[in-house]
C-alpha positions as CSV (number, residue, x, y, z in Angstrom):
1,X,0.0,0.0,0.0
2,X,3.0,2.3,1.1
3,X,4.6,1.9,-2.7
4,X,1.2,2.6,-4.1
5,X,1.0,5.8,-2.5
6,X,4.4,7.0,-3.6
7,X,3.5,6.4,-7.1
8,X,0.5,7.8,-7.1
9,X,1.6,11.2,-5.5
10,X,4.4,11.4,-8.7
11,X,2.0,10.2,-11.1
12,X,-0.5,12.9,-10.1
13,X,1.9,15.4,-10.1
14,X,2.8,14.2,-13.5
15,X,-0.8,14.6,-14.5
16,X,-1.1,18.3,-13.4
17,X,1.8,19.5,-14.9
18,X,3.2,21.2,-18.0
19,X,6.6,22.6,-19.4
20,X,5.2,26.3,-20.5
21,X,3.5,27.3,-17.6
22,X,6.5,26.9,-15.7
23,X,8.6,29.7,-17.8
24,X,8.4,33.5,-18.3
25,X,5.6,35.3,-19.1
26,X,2.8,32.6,-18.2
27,X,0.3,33.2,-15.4
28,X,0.2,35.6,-12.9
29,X,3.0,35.8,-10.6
30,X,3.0,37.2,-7.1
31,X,4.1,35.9,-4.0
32,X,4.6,32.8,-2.1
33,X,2.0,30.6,-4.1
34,X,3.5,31.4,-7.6
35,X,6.8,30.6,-6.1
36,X,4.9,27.1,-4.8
37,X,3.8,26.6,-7.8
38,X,6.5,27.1,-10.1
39,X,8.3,23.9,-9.9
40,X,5.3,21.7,-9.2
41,X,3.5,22.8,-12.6
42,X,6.2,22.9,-14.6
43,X,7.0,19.4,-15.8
44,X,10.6,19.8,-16.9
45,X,11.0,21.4,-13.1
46,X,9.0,18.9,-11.1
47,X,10.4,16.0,-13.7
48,X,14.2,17.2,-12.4
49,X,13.1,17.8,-9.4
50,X,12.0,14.3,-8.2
51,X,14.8,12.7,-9.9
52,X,18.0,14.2,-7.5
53,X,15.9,12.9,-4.6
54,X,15.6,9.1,-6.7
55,X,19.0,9.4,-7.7
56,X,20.3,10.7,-3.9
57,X,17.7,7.8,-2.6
58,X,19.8,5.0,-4.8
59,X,23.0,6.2,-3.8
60,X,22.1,6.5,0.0
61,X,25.1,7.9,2.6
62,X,25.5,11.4,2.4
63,X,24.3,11.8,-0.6
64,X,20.5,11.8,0.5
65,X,21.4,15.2,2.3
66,X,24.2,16.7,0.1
67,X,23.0,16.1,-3.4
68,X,19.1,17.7,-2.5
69,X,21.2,21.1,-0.6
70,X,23.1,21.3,-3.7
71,X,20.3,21.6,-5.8
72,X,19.0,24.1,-3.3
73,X,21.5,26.2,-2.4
74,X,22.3,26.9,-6.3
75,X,18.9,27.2,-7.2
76,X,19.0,30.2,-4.6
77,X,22.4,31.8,-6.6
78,X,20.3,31.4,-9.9
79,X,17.2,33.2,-8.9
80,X,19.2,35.9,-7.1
81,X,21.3,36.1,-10.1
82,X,17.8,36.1,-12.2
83,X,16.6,38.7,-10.0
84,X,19.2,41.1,-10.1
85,X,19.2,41.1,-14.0
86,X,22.0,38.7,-14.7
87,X,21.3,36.0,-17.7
88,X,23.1,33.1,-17.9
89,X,23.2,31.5,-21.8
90,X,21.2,28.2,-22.4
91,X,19.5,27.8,-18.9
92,X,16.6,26.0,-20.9
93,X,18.9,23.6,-22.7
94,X,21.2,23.2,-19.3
95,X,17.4,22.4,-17.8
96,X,16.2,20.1,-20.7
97,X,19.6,18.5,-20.1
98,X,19.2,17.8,-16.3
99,X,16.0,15.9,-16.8
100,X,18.0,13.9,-19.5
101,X,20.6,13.3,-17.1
102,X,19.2,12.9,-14.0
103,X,16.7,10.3,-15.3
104,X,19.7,8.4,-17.2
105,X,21.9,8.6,-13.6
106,X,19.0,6.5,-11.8
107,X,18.0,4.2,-14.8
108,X,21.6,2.9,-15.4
109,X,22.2,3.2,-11.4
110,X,25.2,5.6,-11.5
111,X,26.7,6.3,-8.3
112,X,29.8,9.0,-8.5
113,X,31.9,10.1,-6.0
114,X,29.5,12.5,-3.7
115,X,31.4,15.5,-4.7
116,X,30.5,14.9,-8.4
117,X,26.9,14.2,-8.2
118,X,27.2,17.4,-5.9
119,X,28.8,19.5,-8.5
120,X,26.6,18.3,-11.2
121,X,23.6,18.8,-9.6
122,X,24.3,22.5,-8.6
123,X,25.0,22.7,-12.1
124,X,21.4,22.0,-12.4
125,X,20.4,23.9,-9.5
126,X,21.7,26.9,-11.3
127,X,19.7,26.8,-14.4
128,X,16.7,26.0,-12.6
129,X,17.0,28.9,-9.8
130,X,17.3,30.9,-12.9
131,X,14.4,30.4,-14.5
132,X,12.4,30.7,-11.6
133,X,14.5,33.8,-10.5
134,X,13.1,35.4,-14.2
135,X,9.4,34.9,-12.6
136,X,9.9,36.7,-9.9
137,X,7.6,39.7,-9.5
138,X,8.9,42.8,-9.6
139,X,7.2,44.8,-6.4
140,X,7.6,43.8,-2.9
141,X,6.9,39.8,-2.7
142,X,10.9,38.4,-4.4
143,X,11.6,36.9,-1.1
144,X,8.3,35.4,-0.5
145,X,8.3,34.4,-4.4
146,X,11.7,32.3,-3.5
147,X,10.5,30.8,0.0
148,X,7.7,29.3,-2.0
149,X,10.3,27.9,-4.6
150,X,12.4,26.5,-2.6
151,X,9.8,24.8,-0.3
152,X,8.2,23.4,-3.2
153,X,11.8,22.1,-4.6
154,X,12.7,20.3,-1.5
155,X,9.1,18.8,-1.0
156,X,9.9,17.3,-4.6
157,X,13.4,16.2,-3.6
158,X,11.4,14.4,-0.6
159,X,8.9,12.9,-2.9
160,X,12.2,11.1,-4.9
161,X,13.4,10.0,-1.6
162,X,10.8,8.8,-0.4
163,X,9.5,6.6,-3.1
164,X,13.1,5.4,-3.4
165,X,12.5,4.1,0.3
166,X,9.2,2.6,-0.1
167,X,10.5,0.6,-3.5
168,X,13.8,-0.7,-1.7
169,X,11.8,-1.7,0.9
170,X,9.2,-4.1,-1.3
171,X,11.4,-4.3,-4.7
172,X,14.7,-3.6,-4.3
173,X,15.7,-1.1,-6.8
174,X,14.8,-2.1,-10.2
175,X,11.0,-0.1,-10.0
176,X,13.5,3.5,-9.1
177,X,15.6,2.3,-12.1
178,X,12.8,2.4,-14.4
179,X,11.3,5.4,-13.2
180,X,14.7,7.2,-14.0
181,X,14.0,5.6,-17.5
182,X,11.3,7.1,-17.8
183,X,12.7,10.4,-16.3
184,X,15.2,10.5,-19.2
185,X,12.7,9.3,-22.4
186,X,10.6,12.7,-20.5
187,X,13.9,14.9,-21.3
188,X,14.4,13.9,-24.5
189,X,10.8,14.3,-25.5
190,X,10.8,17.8,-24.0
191,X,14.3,18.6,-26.3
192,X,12.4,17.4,-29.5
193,X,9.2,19.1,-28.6
């Protein structure tokens, strides 16, 4: 029942979301509930997203708390850095990519050095921050806008995590693996698309 339930919260969060909503100039922005929302209905964010926490779930150790903080704390520089008017080339491509790769990291059950993984995923964390950092509104709420990004990020590094937990502890790994395939098909379909 416990694997169900993990499934079902990433499949509905699948269901819910799309890749142009998350990006600028789509919706009304304001506050702490655009910032919520920003990664959770956007599916190239939310696909990423849930992958570092699979992928930090299969590798275990450290990992589980270094690999989601390095997503986060990057995502912070790239919004601050979106914020204050700095673009960085590619950040859709660098984000298109980090679905690609995250997925194909848990399919074929890569586990790097923790340093690596780190690195890579701030990489990540960058381009991501950035595009949310390019929604933020432009009177009064930035901070709130972020608090609501970053809340919503890690509750999607948690979802990964967790249904890495609940697989390992009916399946061992091989239902993760295949999500991650999945993940990655995801990536390339948004690159074509």
């Amino acid at each position: 029942m416990k694997k169900q339930t993990g499934f079902s919260a990433f499949a509905l969060a699948l269901t819910f979301a799309s890749p142009a909503f998350a990006h600028t100039g789509h919706g009304d922005v304001a506050g702490f509930m655009a910032g919520l929302a920003h990664p959770v209905f956007g599916l190239d964010h939310l696909l990423a997203m849930v992958t570092v926490g699979l992928w930090a779930g299969l590798v275990g150790g450290r990992s589980l708390f270094v690999w989601p903080a390095s997503f986060l704390g990057a995502m912070l520089g790239g919004g601050a850095l979106a914020m204050g008017g700095v673009m960085l080339p590619g950040v859709e491509l660098v984000i298109a990519a980090s679905v690609v790769a995250l997925g194909l990291a848990v399919a074929l059950g890569l586990t790097p050095q923790i340093v690596l993984g780190a690195a890579l995923i701030a990489l990540f964390g960058l381009a991501h921050g950035h595009a949310h950092g390019l929604e933020a509104p432009e009177a009064g709420s930035g901070l709130a806008y972020a608090a609501g990004f970053v809340l919503a990020t890690a509750g999607l590094h948690g979802l990964g995590l967790v249904a890495v937990l609940l697989n390992r502890a009916r399946f061992a790994i091989t239902p993760t693996r295949v999500l991650g395939g999945a993940v990655m098909l995801s990536g390339l379909a948004l690159i074509a698309g």
